[in-house]
PQR file of N, CA, C, O and H, with PARSE charges and radii, in Angstrom:
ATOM      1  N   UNK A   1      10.900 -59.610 198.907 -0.4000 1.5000
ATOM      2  CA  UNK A   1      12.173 -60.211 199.254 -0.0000 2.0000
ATOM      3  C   UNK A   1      12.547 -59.813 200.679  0.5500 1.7000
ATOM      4  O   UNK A   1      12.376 -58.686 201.143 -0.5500 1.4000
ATOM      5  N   UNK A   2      12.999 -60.705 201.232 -0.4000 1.5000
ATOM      6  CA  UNK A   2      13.715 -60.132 203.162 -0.0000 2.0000
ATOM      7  C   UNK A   2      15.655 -60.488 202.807  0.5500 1.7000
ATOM      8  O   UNK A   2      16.327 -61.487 202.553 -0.5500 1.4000
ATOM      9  H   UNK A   2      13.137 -61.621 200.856  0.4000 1.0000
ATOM     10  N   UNK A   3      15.843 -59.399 202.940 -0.4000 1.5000
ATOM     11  CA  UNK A   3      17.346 -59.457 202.964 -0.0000 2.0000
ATOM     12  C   UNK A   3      17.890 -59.313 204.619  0.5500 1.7000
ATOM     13  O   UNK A   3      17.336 -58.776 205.578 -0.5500 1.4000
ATOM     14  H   UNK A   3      15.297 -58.587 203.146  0.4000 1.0000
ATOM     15  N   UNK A   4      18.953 -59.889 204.535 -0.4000 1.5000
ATOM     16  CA  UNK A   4      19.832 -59.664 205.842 -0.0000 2.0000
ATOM     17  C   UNK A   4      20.160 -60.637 205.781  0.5500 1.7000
ATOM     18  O   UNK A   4      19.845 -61.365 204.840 -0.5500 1.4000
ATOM     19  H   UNK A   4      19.404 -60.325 203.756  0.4000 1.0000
ATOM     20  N   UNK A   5      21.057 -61.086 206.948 -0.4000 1.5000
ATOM     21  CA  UNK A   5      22.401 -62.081 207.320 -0.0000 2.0000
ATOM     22  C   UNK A   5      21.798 -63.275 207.756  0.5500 1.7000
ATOM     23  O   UNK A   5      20.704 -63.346 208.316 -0.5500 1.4000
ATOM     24  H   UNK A   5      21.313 -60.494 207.713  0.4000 1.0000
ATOM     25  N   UNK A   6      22.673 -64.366 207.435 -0.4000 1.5000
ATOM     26  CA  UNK A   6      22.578 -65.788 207.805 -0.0000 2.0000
ATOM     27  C   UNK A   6      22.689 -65.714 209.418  0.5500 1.7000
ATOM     28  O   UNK A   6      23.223 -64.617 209.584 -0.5500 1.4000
ATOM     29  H   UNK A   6      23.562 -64.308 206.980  0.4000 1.0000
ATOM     30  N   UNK A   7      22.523 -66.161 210.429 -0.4000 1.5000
ATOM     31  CA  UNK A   7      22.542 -66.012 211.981 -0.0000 2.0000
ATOM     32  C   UNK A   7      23.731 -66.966 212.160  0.5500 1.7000
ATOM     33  O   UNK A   7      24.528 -66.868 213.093 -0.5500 1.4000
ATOM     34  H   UNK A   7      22.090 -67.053 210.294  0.4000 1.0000
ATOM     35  N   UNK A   8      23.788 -67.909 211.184 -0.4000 1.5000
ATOM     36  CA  UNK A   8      24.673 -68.922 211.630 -0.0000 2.0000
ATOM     37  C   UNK A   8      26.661 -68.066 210.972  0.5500 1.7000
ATOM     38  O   UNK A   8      27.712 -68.538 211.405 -0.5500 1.4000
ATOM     39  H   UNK A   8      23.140 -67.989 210.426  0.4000 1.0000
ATOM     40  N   UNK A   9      26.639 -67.303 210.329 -0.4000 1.5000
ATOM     41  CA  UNK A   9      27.691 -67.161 209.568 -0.0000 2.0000
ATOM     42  C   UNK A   9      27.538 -65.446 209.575  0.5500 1.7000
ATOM     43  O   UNK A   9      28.408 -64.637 209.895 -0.5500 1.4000
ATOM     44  H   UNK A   9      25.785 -66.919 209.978  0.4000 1.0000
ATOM     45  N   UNK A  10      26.973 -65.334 209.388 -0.4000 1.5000
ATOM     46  CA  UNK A  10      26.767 -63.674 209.157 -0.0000 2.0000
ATOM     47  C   UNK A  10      26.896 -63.001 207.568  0.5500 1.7000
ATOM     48  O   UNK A  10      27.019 -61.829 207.213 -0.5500 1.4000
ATOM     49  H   UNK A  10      26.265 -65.992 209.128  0.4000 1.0000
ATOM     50  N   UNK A  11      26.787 -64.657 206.551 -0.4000 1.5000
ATOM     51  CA  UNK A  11      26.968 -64.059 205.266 -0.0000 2.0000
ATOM     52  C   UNK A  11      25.542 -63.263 204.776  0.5500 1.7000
ATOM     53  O   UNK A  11      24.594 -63.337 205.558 -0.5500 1.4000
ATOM     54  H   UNK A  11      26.688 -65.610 206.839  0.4000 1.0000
ATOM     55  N   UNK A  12      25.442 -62.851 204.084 -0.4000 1.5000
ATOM     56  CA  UNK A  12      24.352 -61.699 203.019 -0.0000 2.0000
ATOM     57  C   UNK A  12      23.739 -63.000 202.241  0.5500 1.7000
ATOM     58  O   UNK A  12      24.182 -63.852 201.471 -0.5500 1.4000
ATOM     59  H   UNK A  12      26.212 -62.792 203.449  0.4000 1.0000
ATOM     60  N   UNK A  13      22.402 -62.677 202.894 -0.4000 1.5000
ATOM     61  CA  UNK A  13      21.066 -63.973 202.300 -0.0000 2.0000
ATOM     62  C   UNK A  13      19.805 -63.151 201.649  0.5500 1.7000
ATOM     63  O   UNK A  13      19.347 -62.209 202.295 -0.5500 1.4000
ATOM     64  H   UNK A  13      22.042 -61.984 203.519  0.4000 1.0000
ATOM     65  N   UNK A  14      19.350 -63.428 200.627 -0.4000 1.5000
ATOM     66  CA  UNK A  14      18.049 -63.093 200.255 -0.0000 2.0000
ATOM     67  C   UNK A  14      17.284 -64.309 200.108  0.5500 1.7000
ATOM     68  O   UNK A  14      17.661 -65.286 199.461 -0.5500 1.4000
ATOM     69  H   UNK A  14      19.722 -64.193 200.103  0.4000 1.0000
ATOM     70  N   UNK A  15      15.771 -64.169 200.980 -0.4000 1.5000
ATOM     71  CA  UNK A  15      14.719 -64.870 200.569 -0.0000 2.0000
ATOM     72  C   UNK A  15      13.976 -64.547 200.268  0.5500 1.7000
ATOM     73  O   UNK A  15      13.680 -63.444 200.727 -0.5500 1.4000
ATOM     74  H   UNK A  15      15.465 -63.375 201.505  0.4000 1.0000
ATOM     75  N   UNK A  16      13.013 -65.166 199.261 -0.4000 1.5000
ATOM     76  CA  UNK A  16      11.549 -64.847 198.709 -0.0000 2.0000
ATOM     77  C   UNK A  16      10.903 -64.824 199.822  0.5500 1.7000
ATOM     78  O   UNK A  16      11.116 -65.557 200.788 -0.5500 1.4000
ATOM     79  H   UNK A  16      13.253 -66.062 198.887  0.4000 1.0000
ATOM     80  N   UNK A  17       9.746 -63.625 199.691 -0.4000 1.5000
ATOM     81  CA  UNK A  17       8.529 -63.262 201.324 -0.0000 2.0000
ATOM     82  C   UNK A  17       7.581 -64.287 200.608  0.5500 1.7000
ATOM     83  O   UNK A  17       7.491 -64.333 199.381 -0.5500 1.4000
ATOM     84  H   UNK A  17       9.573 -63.030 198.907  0.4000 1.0000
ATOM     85  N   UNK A  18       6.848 -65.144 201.493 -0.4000 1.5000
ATOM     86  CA  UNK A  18       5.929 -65.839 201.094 -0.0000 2.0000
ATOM     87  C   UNK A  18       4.527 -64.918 201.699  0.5500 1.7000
ATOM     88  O   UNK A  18       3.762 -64.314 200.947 -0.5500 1.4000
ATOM     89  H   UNK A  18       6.921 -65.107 202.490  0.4000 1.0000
ATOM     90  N   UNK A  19       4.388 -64.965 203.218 -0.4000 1.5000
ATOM     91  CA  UNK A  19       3.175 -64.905 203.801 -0.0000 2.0000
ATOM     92  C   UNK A  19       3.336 -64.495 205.421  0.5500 1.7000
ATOM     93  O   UNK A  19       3.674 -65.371 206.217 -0.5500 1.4000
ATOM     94  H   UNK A  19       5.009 -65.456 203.829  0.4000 1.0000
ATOM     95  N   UNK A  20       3.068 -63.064 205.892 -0.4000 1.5000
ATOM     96  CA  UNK A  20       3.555 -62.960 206.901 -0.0000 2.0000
ATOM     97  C   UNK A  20       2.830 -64.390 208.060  0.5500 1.7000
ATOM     98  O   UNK A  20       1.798 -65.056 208.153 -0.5500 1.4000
ATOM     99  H   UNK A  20       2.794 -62.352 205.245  0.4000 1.0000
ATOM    100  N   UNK A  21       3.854 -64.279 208.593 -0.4000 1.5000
ATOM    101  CA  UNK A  21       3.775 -65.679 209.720 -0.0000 2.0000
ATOM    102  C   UNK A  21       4.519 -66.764 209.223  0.5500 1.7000
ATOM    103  O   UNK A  21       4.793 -67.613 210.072 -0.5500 1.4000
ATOM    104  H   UNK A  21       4.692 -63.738 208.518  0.4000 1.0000
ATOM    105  N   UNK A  22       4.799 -66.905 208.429 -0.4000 1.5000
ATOM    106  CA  UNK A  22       5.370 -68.320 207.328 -0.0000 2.0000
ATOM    107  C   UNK A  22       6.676 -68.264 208.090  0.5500 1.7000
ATOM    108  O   UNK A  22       7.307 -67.309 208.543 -0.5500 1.4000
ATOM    109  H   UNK A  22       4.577 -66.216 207.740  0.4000 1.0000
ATOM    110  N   UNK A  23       6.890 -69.531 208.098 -0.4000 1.5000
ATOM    111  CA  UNK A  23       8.488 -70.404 209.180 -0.0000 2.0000
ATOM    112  C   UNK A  23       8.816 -70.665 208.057  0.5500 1.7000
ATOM    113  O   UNK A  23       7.837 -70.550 207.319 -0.5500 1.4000
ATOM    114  H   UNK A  23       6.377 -70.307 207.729  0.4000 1.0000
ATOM    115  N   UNK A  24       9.901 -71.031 207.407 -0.4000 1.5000
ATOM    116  CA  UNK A  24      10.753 -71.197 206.532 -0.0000 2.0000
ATOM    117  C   UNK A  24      11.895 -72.057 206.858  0.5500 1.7000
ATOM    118  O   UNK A  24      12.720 -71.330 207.412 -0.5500 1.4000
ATOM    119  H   UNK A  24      10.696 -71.125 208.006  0.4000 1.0000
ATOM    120  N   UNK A  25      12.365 -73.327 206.774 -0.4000 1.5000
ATOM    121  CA  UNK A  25      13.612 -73.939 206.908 -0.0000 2.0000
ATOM    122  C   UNK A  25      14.783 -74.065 205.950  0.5500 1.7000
ATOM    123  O   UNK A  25      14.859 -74.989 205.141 -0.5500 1.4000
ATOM    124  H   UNK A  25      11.695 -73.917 206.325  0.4000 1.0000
ATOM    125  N   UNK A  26      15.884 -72.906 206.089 -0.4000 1.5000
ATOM    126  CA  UNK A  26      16.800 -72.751 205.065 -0.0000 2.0000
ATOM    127  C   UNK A  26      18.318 -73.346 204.850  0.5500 1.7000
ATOM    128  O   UNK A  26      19.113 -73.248 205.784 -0.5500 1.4000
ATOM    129  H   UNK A  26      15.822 -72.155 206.746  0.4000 1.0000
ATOM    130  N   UNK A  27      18.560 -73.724 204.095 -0.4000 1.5000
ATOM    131  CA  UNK A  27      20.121 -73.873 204.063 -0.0000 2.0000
ATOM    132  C   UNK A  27      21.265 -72.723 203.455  0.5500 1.7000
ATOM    133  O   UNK A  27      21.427 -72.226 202.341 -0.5500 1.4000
ATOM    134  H   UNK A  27      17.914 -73.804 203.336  0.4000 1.0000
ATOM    135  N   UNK A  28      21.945 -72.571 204.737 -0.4000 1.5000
ATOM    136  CA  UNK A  28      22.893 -71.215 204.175 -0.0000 2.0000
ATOM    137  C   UNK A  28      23.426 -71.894 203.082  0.5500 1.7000
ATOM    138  O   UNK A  28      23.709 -73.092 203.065 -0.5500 1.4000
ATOM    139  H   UNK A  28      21.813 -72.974 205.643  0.4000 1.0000
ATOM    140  N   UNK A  29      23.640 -70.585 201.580 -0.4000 1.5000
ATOM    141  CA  UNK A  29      24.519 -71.204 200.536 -0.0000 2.0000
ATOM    142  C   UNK A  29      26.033 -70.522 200.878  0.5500 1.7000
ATOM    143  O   UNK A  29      26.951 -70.892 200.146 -0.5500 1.4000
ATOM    144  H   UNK A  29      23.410 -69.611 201.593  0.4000 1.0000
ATOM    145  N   UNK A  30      26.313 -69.645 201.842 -0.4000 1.5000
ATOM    146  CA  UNK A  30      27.587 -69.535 202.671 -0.0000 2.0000
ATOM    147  C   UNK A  30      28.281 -70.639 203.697  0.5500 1.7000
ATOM    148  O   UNK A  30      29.463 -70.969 203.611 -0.5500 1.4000
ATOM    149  H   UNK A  30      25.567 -69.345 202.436  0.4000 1.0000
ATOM    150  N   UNK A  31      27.407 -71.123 204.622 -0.4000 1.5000
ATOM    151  CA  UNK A  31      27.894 -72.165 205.263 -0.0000 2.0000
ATOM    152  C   UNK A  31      26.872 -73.103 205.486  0.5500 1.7000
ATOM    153  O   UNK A  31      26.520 -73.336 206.643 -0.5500 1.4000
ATOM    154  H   UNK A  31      26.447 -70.855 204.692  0.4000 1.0000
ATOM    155  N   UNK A  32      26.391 -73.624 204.610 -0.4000 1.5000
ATOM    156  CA  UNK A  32      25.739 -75.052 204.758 -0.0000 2.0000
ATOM    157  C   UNK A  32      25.197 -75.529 206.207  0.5500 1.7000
ATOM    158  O   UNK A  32      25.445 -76.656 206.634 -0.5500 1.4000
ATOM    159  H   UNK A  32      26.676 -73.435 203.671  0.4000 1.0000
ATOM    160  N   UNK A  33      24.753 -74.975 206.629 -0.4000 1.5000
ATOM    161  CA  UNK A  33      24.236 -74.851 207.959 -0.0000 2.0000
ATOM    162  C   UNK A  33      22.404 -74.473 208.412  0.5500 1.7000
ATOM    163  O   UNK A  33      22.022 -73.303 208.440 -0.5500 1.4000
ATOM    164  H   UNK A  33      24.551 -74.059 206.282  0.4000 1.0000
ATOM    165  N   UNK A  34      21.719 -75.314 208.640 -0.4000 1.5000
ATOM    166  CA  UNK A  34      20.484 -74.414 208.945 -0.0000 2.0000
ATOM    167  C   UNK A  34      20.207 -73.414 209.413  0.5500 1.7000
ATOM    168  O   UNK A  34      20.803 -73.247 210.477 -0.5500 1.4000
ATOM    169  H   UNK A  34      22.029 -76.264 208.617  0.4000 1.0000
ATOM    170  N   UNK A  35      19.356 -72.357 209.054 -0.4000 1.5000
ATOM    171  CA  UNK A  35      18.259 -71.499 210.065 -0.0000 2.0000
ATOM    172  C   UNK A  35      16.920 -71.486 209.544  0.5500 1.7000
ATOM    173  O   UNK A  35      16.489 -72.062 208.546 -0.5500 1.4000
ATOM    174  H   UNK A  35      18.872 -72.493 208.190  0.4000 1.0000
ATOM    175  N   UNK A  36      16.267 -70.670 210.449 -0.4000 1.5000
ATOM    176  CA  UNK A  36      14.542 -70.930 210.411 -0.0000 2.0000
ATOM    177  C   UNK A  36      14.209 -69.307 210.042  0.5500 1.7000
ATOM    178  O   UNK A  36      14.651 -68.398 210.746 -0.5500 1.4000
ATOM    179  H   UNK A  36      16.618 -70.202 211.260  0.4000 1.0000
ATOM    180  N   UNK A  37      13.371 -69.066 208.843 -0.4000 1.5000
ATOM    181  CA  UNK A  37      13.632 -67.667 208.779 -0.0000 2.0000
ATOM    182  C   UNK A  37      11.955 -67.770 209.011  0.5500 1.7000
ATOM    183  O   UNK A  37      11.227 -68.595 208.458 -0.5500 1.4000
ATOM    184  H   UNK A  37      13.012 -69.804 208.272  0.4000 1.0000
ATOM    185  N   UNK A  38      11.573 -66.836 209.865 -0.4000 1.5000
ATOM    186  CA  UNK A  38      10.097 -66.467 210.253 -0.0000 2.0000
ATOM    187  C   UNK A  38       9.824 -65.072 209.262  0.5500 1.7000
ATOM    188  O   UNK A  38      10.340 -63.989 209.539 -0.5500 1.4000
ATOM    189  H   UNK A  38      12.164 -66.166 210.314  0.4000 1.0000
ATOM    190  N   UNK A  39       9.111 -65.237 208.308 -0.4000 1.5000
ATOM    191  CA  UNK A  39       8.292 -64.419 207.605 -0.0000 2.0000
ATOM    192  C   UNK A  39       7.587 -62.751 207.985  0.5500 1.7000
ATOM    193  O   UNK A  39       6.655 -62.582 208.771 -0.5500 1.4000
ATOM    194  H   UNK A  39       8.692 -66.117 208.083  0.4000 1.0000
ATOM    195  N   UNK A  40       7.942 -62.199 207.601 -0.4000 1.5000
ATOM    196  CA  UNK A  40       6.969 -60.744 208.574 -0.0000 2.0000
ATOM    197  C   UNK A  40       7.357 -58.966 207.530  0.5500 1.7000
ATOM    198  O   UNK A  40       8.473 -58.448 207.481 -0.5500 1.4000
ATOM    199  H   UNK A  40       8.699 -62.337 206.963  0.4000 1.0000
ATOM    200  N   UNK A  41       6.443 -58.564 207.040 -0.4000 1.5000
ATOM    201  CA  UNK A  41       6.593 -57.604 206.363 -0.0000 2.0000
ATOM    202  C   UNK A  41       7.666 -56.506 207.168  0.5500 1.7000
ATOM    203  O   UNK A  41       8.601 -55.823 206.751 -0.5500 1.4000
ATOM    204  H   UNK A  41       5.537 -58.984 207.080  0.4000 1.0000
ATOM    205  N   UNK A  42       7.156 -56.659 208.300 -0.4000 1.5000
ATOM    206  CA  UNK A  42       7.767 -55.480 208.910 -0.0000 2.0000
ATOM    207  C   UNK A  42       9.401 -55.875 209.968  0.5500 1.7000
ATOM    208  O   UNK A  42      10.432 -55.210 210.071 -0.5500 1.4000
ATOM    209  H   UNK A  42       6.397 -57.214 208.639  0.4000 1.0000
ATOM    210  N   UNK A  43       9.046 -57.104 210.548 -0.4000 1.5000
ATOM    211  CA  UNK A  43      10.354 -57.790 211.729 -0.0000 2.0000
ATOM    212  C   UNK A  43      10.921 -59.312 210.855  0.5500 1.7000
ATOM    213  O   UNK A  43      11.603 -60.083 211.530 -0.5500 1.4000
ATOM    214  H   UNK A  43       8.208 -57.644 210.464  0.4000 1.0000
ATOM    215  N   UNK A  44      10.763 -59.515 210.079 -0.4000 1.5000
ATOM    216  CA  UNK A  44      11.364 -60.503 209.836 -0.0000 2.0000
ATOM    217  C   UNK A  44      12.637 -60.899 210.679  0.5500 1.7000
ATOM    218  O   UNK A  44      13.583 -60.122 210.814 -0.5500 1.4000
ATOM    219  H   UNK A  44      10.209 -58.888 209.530  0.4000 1.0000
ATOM    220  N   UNK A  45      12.587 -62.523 211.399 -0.4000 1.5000
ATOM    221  CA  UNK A  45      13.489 -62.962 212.438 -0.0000 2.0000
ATOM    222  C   UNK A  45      14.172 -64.626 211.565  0.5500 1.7000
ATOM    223  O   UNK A  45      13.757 -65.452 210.752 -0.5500 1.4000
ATOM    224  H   UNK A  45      11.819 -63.154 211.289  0.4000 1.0000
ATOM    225  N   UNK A  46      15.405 -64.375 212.368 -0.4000 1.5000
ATOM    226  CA  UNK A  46      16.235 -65.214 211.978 -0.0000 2.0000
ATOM    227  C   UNK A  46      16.617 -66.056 212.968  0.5500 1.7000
ATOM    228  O   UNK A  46      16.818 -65.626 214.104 -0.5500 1.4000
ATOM    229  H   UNK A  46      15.743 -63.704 213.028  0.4000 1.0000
ATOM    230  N   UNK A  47      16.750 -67.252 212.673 -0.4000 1.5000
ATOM    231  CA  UNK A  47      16.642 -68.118 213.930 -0.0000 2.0000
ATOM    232  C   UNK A  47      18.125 -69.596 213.396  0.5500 1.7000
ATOM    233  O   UNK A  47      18.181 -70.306 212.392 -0.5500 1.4000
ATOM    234  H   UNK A  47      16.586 -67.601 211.751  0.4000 1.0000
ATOM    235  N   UNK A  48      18.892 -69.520 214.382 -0.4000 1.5000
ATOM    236  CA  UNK A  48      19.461 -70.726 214.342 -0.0000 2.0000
ATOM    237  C   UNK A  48      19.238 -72.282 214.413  0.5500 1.7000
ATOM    238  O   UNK A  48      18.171 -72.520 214.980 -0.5500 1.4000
ATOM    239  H   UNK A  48      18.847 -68.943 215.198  0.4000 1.0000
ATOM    240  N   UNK A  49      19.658 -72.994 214.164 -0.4000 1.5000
ATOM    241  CA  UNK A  49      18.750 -74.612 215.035 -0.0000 2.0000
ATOM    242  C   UNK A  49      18.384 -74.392 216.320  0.5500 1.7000
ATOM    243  O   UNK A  49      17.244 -74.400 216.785 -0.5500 1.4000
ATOM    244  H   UNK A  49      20.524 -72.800 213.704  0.4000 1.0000
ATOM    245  N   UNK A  50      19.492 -74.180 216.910 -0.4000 1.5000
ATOM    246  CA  UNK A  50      19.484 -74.090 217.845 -0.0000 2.0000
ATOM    247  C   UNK A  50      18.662 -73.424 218.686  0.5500 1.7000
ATOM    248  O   UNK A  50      18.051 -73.991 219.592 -0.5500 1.4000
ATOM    249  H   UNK A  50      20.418 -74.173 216.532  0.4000 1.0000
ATOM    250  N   UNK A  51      18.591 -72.158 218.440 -0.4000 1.5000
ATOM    251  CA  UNK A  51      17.406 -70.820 219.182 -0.0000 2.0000
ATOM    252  C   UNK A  51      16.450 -71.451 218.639  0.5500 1.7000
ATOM    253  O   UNK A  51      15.772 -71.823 219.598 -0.5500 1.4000
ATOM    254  H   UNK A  51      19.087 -71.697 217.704  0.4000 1.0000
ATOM    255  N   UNK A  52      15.744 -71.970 217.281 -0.4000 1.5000
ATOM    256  CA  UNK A  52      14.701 -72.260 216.638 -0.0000 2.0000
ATOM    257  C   UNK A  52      13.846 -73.723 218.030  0.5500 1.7000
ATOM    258  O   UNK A  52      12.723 -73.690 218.533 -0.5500 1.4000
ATOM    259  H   UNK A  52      16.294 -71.668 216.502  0.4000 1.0000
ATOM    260  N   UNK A  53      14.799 -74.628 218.197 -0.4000 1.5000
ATOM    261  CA  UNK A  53      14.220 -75.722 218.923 -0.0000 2.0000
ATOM    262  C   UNK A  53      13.777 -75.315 220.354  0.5500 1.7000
ATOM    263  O   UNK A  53      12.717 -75.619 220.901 -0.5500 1.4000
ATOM    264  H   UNK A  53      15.711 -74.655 217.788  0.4000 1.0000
ATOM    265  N   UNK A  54      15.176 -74.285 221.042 -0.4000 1.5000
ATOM    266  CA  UNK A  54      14.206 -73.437 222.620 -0.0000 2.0000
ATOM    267  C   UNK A  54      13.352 -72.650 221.880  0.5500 1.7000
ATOM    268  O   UNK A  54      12.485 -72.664 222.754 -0.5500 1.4000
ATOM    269  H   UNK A  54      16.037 -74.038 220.598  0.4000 1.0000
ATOM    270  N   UNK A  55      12.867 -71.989 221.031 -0.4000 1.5000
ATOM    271  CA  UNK A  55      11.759 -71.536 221.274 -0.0000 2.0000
ATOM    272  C   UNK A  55      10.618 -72.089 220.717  0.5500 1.7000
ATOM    273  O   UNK A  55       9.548 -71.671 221.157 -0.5500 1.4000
ATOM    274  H   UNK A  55      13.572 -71.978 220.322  0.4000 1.0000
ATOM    275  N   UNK A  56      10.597 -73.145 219.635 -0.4000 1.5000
ATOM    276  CA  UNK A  56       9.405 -73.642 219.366 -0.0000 2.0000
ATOM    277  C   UNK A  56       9.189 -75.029 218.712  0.5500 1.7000
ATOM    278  O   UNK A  56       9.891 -75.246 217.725 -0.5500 1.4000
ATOM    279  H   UNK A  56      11.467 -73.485 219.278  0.4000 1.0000
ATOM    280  N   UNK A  57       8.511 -75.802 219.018 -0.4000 1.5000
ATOM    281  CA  UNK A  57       8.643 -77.433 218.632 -0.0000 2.0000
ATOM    282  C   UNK A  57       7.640 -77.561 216.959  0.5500 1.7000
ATOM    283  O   UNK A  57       6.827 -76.819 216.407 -0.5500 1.4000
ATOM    284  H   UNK A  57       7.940 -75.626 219.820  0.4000 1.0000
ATOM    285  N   UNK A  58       8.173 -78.739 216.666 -0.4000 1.5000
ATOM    286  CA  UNK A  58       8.240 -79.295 215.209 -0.0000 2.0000
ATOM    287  C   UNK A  58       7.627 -80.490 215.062  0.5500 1.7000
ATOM    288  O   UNK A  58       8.328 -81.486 215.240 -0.5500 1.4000
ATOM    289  H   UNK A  58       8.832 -79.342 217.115  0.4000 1.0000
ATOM    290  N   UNK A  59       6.035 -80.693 214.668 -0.4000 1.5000
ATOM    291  CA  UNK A  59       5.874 -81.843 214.507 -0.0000 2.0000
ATOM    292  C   UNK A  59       5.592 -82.206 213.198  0.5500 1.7000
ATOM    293  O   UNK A  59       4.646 -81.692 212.601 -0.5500 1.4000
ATOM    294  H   UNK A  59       5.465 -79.884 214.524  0.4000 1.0000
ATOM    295  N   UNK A  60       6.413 -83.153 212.619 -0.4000 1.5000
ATOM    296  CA  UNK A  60       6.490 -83.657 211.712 -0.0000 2.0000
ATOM    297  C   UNK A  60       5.484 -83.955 210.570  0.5500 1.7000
ATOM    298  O   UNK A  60       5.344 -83.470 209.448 -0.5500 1.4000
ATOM    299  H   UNK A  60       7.182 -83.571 213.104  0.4000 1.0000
ATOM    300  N   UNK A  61       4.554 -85.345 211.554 -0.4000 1.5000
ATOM    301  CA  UNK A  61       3.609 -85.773 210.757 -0.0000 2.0000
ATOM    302  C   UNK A  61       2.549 -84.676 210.078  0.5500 1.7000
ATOM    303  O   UNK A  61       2.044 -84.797 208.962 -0.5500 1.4000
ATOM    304  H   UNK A  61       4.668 -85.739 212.466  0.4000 1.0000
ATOM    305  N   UNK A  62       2.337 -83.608 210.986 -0.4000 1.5000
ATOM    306  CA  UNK A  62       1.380 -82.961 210.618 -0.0000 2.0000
ATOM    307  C   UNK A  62       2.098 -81.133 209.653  0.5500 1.7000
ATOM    308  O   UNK A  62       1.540 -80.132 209.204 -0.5500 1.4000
ATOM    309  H   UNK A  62       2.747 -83.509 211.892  0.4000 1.0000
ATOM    310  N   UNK A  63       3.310 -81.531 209.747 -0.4000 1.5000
ATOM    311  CA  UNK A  63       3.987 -79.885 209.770 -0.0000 2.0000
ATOM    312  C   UNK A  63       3.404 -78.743 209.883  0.5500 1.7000
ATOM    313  O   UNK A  63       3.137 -77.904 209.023 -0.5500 1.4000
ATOM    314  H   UNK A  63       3.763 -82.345 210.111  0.4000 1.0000
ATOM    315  N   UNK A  64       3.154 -78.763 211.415 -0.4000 1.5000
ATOM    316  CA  UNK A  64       2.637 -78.063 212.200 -0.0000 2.0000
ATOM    317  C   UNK A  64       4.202 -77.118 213.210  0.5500 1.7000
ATOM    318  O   UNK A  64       5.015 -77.941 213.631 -0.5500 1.4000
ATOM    319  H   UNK A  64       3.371 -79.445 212.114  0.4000 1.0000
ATOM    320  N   UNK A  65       4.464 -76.022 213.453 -0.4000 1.5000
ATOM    321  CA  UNK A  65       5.228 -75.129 214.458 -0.0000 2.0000
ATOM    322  C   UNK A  65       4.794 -74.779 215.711  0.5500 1.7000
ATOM    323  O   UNK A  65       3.988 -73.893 215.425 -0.5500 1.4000
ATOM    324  H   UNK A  65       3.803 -75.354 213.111  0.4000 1.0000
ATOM    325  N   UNK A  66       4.786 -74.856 216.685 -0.4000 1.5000
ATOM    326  CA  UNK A  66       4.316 -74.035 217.779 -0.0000 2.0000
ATOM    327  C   UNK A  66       4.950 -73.619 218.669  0.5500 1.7000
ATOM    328  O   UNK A  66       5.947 -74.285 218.950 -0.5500 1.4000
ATOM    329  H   UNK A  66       5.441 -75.576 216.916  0.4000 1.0000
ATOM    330  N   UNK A  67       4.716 -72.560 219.370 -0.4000 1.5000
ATOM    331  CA  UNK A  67       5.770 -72.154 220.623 -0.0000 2.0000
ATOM    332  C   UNK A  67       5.922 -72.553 221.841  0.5500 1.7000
ATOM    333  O   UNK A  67       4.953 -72.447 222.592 -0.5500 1.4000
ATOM    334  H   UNK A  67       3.906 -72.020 219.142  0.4000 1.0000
ATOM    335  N   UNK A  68       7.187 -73.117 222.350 -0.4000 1.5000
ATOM    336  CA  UNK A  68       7.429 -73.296 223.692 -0.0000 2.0000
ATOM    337  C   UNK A  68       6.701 -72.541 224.542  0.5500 1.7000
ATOM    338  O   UNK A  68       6.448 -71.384 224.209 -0.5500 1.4000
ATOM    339  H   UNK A  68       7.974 -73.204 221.740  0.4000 1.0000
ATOM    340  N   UNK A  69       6.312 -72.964 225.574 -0.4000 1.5000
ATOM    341  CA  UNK A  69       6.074 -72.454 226.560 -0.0000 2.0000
ATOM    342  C   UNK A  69       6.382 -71.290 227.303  0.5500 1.7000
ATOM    343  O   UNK A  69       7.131 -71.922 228.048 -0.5500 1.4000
ATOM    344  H   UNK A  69       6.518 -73.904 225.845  0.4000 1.0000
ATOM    345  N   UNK A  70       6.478 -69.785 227.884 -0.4000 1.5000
ATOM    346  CA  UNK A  70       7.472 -69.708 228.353 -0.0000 2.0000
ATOM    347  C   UNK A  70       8.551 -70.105 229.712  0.5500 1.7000
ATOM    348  O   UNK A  70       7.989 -70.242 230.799 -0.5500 1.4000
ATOM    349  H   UNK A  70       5.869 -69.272 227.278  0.4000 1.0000
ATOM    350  N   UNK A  71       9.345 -70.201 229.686 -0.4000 1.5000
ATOM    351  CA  UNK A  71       9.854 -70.991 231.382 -0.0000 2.0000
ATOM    352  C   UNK A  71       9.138 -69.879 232.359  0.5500 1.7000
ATOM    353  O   UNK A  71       8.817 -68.722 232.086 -0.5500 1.4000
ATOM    354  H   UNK A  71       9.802 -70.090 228.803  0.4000 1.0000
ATOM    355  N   UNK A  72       8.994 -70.604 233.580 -0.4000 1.5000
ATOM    356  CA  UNK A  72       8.936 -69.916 234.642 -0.0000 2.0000
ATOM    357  C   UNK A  72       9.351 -69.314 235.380  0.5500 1.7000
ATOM    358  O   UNK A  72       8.651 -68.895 236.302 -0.5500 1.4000
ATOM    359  H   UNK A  72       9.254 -71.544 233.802  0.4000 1.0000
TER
END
């Protein structure tokens, strides 16, 4: 299980650990709002829409994640 706070609200969330590396797209059951919870035994990260889209793109057809670039 990864416990800690919604990013969007700051309410108290538990998710099931699947697989370290695993992206996750969640809906807060505090405020109905997305985040992206990135998987990791040890750092598990919490990500807003928002932070989630600057740092890494979403392609659909294939549901595939990858990381932005970094800027220059």
């Amino acid at each position: 299980m990864i416990f800690g706070d919604c990013p969007n609200c700051d309410g108290p969330v538990c998710n099931s650990f699947h697989e370290a590396g695993y992206m996750e797209r969640i809906i807060c059951e505090h405020c109905d709002k997305i985040y992206w919870l990135k998987h990791s035994r040890l750092d598990p990260k919490a990500y807003t829409q928002s932070q989630f889209d600057e740092r890494f793109t979403l392609d659909e057809p294939t549901k595939t994640i990858k990381p932005r670039p970094a800027a220059a």
